[in-house]
LODO-364053 format. One record per atom (N, C-alpha, C): x, y negated, z negated. Coordinates in Angstrom, 3 decimals. Each point is the difference from the previous one (the first is absolute). Last residue first. Layout:
<recs>
{{X,Y,Z}}
...
</recs>
This chain:
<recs>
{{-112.613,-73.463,-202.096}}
{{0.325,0.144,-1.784}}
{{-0.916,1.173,-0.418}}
{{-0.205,-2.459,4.544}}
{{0.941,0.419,-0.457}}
{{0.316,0.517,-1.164}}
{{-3.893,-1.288,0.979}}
{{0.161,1.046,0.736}}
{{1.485,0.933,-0.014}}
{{-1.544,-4.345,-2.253}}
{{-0.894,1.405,-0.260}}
{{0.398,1.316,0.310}}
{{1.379,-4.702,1.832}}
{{1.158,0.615,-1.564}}
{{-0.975,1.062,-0.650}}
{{-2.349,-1.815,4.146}}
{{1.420,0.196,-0.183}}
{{0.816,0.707,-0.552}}
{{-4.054,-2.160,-1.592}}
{{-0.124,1.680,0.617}}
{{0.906,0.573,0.583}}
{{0.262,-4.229,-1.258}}
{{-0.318,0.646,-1.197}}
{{-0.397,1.380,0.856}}
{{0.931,-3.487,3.405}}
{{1.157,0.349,-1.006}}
{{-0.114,0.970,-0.893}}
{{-3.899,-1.711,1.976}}
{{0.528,0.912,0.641}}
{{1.507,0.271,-0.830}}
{{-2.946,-2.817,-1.909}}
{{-0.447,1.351,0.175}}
{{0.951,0.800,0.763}}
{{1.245,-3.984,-0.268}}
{{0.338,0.280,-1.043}}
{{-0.649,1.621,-0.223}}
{{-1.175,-3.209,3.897}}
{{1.228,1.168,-0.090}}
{{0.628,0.630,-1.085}}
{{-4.572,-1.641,0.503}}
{{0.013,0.898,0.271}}
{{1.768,0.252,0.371}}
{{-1.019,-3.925,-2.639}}
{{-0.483,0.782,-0.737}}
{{-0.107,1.640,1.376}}
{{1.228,-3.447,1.939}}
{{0.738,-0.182,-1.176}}
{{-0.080,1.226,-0.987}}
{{-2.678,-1.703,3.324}}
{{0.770,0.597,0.814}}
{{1.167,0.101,-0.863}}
{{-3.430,-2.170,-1.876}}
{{-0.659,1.141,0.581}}
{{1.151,0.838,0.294}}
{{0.559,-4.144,-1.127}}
{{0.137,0.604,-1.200}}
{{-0.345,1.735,0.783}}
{{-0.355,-3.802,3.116}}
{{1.778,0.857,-0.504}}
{{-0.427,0.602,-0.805}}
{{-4.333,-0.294,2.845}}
{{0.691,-0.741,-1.091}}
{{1.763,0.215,-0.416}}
{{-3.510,0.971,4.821}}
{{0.838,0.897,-1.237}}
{{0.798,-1.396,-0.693}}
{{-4.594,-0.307,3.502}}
{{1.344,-0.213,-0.772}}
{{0.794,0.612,-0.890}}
{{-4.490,1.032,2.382}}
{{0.986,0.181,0.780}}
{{1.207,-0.125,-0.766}}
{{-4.506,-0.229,-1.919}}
{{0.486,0.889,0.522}}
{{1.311,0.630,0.388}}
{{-1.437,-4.360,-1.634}}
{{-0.048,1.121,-0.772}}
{{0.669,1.271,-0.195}}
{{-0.853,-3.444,3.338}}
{{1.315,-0.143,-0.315}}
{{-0.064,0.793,-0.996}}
{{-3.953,-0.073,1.828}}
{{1.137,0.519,1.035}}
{{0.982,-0.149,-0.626}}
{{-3.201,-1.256,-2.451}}
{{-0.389,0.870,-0.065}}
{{1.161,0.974,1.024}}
{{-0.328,-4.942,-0.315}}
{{0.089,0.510,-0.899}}
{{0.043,1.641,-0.107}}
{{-1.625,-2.473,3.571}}
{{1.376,0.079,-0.278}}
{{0.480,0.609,-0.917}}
{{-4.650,-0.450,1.328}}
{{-0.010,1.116,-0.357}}
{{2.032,-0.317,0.040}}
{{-2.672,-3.524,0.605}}
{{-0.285,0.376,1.180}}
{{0.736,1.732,-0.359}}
{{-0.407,-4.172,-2.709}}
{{1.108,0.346,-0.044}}
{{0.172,1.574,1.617}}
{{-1.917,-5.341,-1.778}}
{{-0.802,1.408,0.788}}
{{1.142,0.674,0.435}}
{{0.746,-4.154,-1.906}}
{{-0.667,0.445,-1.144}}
{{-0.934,1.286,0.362}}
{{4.906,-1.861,1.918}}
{{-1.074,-0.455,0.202}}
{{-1.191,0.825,-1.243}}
{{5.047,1.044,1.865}}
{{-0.279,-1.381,-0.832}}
{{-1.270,-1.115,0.186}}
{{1.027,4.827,0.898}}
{{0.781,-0.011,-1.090}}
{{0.191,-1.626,-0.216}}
{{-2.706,1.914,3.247}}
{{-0.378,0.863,-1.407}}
{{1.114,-0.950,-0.788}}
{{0.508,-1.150,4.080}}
{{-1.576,-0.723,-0.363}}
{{-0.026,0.700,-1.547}}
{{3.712,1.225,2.320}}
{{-0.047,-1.298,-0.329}}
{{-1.351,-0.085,-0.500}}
{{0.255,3.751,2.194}}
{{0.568,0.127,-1.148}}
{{0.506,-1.534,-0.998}}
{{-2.239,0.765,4.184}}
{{-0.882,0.429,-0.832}}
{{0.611,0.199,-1.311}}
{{2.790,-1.440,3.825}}
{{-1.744,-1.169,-0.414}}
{{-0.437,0.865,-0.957}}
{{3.601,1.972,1.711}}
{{0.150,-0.537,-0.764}}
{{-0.725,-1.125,-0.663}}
{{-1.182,3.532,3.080}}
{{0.206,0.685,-1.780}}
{{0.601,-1.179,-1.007}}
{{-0.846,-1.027,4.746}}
{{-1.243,0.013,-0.543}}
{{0.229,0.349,-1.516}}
{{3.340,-0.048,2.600}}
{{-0.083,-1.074,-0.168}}
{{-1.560,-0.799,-1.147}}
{{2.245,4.944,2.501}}
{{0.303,-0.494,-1.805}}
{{-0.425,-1.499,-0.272}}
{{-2.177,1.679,4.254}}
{{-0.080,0.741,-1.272}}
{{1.037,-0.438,-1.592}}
{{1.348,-1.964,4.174}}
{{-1.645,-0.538,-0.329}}
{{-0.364,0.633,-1.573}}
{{4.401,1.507,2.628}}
{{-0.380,-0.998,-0.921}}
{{-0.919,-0.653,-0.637}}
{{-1.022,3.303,2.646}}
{{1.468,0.689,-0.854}}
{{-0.396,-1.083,-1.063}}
{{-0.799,-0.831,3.993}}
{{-1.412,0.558,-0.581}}
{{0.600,0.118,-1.065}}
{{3.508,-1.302,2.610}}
{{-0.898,-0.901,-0.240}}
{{-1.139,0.452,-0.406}}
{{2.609,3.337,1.253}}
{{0.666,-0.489,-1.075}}
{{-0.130,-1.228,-0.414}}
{{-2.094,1.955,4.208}}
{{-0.154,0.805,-1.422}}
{{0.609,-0.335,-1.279}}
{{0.316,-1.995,4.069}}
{{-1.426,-0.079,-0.301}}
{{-0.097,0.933,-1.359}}
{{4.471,-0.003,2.128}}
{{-0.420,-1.240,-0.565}}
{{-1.697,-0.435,-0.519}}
{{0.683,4.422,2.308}}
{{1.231,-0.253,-1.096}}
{{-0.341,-1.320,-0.595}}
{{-1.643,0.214,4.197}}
{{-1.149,1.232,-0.811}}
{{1.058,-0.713,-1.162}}
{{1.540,-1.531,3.004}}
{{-0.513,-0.896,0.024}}
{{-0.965,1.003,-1.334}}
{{3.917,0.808,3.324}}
{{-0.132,-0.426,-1.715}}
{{-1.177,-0.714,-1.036}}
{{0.312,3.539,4.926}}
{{-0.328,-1.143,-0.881}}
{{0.408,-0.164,-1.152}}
{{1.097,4.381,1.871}}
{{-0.480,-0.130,-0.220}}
{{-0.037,-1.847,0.111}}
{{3.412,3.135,2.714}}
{{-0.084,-0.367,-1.137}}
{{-1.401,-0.886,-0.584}}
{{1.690,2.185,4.492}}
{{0.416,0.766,-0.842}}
{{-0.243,-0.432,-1.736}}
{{0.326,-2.179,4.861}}
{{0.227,-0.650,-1.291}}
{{0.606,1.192,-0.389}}
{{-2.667,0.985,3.525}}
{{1.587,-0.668,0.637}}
{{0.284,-0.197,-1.408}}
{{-4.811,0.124,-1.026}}
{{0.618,0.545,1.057}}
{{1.406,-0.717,0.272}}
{{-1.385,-0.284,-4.999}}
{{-0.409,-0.325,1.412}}
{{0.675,0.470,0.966}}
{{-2.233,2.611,-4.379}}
{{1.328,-0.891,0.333}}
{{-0.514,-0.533,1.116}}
{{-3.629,0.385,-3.468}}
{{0.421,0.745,0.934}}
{{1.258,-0.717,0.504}}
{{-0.527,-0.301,-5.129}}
{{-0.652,-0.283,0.888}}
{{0.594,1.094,1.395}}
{{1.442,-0.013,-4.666}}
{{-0.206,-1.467,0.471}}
{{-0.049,0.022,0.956}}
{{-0.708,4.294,-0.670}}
{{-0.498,-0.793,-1.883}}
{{-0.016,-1.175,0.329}}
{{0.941,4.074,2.856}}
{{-0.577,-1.146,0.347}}
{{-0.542,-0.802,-1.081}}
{{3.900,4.417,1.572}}
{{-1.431,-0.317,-0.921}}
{{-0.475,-1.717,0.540}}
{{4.106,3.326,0.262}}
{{-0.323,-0.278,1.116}}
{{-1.644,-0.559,-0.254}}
{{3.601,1.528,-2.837}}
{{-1.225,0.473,-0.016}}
{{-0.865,0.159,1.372}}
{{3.867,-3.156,-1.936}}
{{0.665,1.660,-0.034}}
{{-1.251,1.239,0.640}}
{{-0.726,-4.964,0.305}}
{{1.280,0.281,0.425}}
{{0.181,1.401,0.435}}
{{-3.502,-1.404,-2.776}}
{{-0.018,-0.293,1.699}}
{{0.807,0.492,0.464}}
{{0.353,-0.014,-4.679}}
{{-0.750,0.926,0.516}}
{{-0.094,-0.045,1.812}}
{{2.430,-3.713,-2.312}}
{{1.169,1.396,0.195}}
{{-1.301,1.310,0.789}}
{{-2.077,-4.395,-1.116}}
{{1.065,-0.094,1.089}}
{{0.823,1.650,0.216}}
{{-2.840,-0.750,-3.676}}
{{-1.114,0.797,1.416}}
{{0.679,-0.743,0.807}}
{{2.190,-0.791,-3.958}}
{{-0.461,1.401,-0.096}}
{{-0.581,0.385,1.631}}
{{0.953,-4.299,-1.142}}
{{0.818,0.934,-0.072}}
{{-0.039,1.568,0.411}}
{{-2.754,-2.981,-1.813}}
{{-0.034,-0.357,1.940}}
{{1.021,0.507,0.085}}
{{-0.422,0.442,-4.854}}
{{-1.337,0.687,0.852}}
{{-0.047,-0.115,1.718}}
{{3.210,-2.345,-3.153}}
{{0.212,1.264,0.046}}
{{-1.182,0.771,1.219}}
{{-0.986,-4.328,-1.056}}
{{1.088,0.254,0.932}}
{{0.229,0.797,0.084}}
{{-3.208,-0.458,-2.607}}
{{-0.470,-0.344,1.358}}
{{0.964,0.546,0.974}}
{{0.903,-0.419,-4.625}}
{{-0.386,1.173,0.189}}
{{-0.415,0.034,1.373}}
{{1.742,-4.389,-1.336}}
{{0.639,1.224,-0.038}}
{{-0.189,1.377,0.010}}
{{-2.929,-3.480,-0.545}}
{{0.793,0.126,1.396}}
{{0.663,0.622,-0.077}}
{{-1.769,-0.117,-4.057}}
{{-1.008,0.511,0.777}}
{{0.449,-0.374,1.640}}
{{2.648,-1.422,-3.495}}
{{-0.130,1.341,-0.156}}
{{-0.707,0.276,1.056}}
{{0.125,-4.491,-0.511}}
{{0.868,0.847,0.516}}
{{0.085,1.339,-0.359}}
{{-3.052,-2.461,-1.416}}
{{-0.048,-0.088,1.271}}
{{1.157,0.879,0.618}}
{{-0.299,-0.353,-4.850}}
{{-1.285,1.076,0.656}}
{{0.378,-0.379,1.665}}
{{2.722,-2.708,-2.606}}
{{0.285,0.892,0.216}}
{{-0.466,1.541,0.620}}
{{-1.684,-4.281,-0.474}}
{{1.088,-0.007,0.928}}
{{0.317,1.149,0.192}}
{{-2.267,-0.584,-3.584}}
{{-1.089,-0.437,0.953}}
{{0.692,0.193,1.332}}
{{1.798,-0.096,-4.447}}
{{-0.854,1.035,0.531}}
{{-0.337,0.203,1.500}}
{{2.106,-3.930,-1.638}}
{{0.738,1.001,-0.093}}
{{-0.264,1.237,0.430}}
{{-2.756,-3.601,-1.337}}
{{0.363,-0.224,1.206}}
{{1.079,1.405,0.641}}
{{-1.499,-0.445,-4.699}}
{{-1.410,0.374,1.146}}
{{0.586,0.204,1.357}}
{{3.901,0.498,-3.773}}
{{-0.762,-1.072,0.361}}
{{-0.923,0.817,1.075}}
{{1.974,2.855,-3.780}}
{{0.043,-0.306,0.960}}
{{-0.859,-1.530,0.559}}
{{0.792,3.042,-3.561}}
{{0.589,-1.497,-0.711}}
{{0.060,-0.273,1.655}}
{{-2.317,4.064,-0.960}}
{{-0.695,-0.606,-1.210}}
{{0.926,-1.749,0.716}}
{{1.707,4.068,1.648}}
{{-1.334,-0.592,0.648}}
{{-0.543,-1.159,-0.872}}
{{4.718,2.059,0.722}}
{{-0.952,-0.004,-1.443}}
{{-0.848,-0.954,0.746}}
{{2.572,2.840,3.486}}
{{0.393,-1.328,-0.882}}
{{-1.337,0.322,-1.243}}
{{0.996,3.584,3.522}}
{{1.118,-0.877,0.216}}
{{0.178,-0.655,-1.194}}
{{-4.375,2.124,0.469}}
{{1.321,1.265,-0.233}}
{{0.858,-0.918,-0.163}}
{{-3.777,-2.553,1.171}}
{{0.343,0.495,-1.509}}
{{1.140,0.774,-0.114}}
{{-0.652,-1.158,4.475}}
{{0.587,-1.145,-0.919}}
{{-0.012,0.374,-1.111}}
{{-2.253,3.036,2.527}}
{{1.528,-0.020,0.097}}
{{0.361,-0.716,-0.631}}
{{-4.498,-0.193,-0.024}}
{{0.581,1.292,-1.061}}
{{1.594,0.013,0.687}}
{{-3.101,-3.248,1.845}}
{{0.364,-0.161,-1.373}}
{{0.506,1.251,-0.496}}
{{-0.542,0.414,4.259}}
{{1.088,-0.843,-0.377}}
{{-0.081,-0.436,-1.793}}
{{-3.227,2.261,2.374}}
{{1.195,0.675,-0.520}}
{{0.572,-0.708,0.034}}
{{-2.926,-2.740,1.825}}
{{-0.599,0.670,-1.430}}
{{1.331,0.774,-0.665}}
{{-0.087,-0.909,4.560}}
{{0.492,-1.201,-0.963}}
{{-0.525,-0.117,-1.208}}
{{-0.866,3.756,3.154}}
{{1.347,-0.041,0.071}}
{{0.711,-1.189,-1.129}}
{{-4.365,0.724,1.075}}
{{-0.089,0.803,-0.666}}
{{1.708,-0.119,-0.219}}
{{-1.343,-2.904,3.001}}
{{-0.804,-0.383,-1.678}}
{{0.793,1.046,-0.648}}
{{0.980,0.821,4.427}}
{{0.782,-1.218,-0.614}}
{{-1.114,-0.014,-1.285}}
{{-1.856,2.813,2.343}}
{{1.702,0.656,-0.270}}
{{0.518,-1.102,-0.539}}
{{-3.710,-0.799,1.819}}
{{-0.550,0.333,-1.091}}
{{1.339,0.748,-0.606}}
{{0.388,-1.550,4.070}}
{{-0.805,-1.661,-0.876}}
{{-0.299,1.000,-1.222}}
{{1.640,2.646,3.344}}
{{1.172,-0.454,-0.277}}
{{-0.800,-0.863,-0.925}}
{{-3.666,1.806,1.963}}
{{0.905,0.923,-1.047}}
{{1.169,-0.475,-0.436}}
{{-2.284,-1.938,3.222}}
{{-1.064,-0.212,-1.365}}
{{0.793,0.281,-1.155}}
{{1.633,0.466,4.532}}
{{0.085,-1.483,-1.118}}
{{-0.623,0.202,-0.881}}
{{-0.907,3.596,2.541}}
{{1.282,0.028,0.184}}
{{0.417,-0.955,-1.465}}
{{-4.513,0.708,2.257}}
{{0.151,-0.165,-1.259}}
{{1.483,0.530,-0.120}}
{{-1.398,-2.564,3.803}}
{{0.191,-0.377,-1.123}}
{{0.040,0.418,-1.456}}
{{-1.104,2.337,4.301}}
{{1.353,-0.542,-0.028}}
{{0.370,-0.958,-0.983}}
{{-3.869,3.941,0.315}}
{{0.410,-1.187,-0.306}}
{{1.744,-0.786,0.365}}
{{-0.855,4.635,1.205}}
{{-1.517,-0.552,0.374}}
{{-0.210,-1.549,-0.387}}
{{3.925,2.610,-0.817}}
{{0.188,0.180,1.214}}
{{-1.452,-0.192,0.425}}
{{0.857,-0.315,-4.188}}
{{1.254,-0.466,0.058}}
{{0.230,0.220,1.585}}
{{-3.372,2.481,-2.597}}
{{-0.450,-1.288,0.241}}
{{1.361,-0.744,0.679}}
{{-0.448,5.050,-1.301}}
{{0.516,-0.882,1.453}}
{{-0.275,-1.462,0.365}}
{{-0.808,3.557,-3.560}}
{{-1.041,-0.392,0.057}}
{{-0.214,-0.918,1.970}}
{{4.220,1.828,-2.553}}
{{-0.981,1.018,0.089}}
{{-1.020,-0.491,0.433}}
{{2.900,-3.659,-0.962}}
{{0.595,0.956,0.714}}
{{-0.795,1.591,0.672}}
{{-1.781,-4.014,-2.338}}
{{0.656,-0.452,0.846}}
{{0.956,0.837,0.926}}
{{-2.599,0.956,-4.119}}
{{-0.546,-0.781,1.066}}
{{0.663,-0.077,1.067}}
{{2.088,2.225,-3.032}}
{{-1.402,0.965,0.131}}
{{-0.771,-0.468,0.771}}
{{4.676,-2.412,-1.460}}
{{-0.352,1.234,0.420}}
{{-1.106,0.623,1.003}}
{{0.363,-4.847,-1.991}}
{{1.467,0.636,1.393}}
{{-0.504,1.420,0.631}}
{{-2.896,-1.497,-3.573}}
{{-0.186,-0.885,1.079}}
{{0.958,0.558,1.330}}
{{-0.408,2.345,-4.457}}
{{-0.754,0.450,0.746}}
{{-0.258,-1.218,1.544}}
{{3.829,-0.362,-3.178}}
{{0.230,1.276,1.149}}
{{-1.780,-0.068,0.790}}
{{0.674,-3.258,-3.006}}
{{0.585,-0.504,1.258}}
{{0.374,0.893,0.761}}
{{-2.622,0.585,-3.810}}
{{-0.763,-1.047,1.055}}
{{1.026,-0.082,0.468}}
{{1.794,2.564,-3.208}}
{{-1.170,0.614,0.496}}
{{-0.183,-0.683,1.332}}
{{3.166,-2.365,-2.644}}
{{0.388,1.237,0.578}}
{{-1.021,0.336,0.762}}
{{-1.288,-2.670,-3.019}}
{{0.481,-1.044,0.784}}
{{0.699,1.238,1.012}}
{{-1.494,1.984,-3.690}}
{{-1.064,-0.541,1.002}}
{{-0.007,-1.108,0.971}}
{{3.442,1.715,-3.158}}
{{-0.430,1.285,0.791}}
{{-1.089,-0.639,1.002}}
{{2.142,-3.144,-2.776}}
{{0.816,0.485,1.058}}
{{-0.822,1.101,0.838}}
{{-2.019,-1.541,-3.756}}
{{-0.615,-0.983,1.290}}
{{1.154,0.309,1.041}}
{{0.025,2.696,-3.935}}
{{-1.578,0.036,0.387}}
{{0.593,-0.866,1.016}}
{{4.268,1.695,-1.720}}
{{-0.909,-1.041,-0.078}}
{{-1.115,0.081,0.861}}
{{2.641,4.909,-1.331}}
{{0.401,-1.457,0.862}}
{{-1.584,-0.739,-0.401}}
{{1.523,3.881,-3.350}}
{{-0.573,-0.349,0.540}}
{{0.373,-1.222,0.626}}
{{3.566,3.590,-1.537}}
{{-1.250,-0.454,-0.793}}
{{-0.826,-1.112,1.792}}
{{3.226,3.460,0.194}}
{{-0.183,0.379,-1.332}}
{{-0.853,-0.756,-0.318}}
{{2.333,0.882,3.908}}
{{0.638,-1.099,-0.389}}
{{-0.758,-0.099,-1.960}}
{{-1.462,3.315,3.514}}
{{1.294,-0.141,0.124}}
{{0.526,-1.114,-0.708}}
{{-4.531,-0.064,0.743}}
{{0.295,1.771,-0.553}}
{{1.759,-0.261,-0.260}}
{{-1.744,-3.527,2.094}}
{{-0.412,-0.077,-1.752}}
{{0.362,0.834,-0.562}}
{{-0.096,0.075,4.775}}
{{1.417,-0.008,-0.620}}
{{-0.265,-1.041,-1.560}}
{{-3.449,2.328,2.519}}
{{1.495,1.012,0.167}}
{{1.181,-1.185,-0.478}}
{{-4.056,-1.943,0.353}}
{{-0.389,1.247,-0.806}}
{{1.509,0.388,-0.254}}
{{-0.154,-2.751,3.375}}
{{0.442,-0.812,-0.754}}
{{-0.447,1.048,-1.780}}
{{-0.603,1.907,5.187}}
{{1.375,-1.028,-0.687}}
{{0.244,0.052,-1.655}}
{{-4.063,1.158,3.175}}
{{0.355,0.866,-1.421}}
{{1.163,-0.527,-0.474}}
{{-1.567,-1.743,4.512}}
{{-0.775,-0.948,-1.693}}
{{0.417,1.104,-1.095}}
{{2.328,0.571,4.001}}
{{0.003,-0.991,-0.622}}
{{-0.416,-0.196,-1.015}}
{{-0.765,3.674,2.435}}
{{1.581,-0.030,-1.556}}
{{0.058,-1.340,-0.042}}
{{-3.500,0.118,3.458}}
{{-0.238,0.955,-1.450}}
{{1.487,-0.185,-0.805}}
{{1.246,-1.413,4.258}}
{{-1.298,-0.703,-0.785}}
{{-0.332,0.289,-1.118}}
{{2.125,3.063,2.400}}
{{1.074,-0.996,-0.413}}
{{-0.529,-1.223,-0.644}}
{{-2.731,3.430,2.187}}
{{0.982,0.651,-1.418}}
{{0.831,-1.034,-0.247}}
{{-2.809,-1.398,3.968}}
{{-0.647,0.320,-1.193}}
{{0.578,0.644,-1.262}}
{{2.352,-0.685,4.115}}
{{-0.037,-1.459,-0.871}}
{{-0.861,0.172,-1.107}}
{{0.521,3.674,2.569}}
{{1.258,-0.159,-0.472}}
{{-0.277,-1.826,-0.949}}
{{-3.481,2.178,2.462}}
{{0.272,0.776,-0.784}}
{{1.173,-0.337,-0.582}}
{{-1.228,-2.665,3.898}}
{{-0.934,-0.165,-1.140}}
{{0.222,1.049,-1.197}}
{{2.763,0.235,3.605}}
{{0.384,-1.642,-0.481}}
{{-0.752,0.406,-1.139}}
{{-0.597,3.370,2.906}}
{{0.844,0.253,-1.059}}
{{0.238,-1.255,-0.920}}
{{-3.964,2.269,2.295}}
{{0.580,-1.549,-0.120}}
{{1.148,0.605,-0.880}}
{{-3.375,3.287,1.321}}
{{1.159,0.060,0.468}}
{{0.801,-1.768,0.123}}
{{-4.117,1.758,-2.018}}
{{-0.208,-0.867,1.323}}
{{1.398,0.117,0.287}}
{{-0.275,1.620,-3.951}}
{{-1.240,1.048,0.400}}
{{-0.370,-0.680,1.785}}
{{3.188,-2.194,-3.206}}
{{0.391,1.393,0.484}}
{{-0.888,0.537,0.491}}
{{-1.410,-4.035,-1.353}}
{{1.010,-0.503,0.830}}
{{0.548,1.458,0.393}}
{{-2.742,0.276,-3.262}}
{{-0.500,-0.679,1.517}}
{{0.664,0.035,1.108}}
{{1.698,-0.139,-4.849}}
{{-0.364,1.743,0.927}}
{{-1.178,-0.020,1.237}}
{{2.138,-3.891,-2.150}}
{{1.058,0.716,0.512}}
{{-0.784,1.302,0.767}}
{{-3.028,-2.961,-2.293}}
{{0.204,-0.192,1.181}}
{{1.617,0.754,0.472}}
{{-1.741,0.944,-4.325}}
{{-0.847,0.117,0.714}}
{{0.553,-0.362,1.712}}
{{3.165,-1.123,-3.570}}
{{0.177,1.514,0.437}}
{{-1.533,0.288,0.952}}
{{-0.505,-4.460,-1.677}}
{{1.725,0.284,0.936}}
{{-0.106,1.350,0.552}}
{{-3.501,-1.033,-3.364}}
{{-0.552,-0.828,1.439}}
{{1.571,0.541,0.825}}
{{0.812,1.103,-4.519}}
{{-0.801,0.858,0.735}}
{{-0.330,-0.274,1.223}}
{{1.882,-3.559,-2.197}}
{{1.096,1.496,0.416}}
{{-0.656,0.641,0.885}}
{{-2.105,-3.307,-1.697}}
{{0.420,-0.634,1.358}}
{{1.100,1.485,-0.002}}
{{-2.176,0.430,-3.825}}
{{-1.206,-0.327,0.856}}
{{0.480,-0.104,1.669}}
{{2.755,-0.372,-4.110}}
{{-0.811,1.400,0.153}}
{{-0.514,0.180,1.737}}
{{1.894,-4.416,-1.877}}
{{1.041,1.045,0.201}}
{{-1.170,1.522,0.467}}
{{-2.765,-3.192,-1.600}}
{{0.812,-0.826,1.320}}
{{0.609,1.078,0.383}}
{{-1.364,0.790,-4.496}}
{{-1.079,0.162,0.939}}
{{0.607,-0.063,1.810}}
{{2.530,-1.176,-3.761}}
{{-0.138,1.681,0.335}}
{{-0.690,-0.061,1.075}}
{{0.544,-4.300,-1.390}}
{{0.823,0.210,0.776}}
{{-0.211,1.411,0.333}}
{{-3.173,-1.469,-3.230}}
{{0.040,-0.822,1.676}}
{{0.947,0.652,1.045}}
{{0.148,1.058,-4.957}}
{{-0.889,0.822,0.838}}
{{-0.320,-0.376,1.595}}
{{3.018,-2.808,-2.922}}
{{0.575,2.048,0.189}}
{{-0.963,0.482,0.937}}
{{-1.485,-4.446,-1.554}}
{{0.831,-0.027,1.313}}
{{1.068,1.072,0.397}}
{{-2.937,0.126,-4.108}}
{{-0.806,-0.652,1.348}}
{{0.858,0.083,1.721}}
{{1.997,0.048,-4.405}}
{{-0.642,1.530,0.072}}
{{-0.790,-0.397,1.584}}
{{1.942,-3.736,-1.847}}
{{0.917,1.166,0.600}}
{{-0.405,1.363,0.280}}
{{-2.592,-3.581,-2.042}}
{{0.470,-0.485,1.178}}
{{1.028,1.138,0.751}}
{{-1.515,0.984,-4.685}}
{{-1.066,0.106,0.545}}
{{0.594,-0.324,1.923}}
{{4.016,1.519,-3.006}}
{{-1.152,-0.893,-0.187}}
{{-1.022,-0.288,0.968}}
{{3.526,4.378,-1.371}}
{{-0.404,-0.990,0.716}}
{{-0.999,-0.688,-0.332}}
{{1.121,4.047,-2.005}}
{{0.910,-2.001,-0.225}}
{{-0.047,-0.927,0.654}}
{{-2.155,4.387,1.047}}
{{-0.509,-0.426,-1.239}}
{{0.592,-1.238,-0.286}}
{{1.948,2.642,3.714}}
{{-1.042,-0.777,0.123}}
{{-0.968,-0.330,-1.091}}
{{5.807,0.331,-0.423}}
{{-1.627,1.026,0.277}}
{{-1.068,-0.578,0.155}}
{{5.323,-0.928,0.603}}
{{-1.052,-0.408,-0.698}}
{{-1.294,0.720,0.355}}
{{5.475,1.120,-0.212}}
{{-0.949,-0.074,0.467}}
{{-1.328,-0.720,-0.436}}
{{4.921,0.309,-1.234}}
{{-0.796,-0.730,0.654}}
{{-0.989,0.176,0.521}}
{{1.962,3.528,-2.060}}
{{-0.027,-1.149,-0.780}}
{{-0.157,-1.400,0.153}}
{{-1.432,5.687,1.575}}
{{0.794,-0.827,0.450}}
{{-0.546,-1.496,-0.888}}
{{0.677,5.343,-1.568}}
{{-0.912,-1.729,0.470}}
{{0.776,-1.009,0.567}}
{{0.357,5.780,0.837}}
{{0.754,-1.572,-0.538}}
{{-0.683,-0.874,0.283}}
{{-1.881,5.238,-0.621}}
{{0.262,-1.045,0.997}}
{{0.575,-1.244,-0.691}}
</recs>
């Protein structure tokens, strides 16, 4: 079998990371199985909704397994578990569980926790783009916001065309004679949206210029790709390149 040369093995991992491998398995495992359990409910009660959202659920949380397998080495502890908590909220809760049609607020909850999680990745886009290291705070900070609307947008996007094409109800029931939902759901959602990164950006200010670093440190760790980094893996890639050829 070919080693793979990025890979890191759970021995190299440091105490904090091992911790948070086993957290996320656990999560991923656990909420799979819980998925395929209620799919076959859902078949044995003739729900097709509930059997079909339950397999599509489940390949969620195996996702991010399957494409470590594929990409060769291991994704960031706090991406996967920033991942995890927002399928098992959208997903397993909210969709299988049907809270999202028993709570009407936990709709917002979920866009408010889509924007953090959304203005967090932002530090890992800006690293790809620019040398993180010579970036101004403020800079960041903007830039997390906007990322994280911008996925919002794509995302109201998304469940405009589904309606459309689907005949579905994502932004809401249409109105009679109208034919067309309230704007009012939409704008509520991309103001939670904002809340959520607003909060990521309070918490990320406080860490980074206050003496309670509120675990920042540890996210930008994670998340940021250094140039040298992204430097040192194309030179890898090149060198195997002229390997293959030769």
């Amino acid at each position: 079998m070919k080693k793979r040369k990025n890979w890191t093995s759970f021995k190299q991992l440091d105490n904090k990371n091992k911790v948070m491998r086993i957290v996320n398995l656990v999560l991923l495992f656990g909420f799979f199985v819980a998925s395929i359990i209620l799919s076959i409910i859902g078949k044995t009660k003739a729900d097709e909704r509930l059997f079909m959202s339950g397999l599509a659920i489940g390949a969620l949380f195996i996702l991010p397994l399957i494409l470590e397998l594929i990409i060769g080495r291991r994704i960031s502890n706090v991406l996967v578990l920033a991942y995890t908590i927002y399928v098992i909220c959208a997903g397993f809760i909210g969709s299988l569980l049907s809270v999202y049609y028993l709570a009407h607020g936990f709709d917002k909850f979920v866009h408010t926790l889509c924007g953090y999680i959304m203005g967090a990745i932002g530090l890992l886009a800006i690293s790809l783009c620019q040398d993180y290291k010579t970036l101004k705070i403020s800079t960041i900070v903007v830039f997390c916001v906007i990322f994280s609307l911008g996925v919002e947008y794509v995302w109201e996007l998304f469940e405009f065309a589904t309606d459309r094409l689907l005949n579905q109800t994502m932004q809401g029931v249409p109105i009679e004679g109208y034919g067309y939902p309230l704007i009012i759901d939409t704008i509520t959602d991309m103001l939670c949206n904002l809340g959520g990164a607003l909060v990521f950006v309070a918490h990320f200010l406080i860490g980074k210029l206050t003496k309670c670093p509120l675990g920042i440190n540890y996210i930008e760790k994670e998340l940021v790709i250094e140039k040298k980094s992204l430097q040192k893996n194309e030179n890898y890639i090149l060198d195997e390149e002229k390997k293959e050829e030769n």
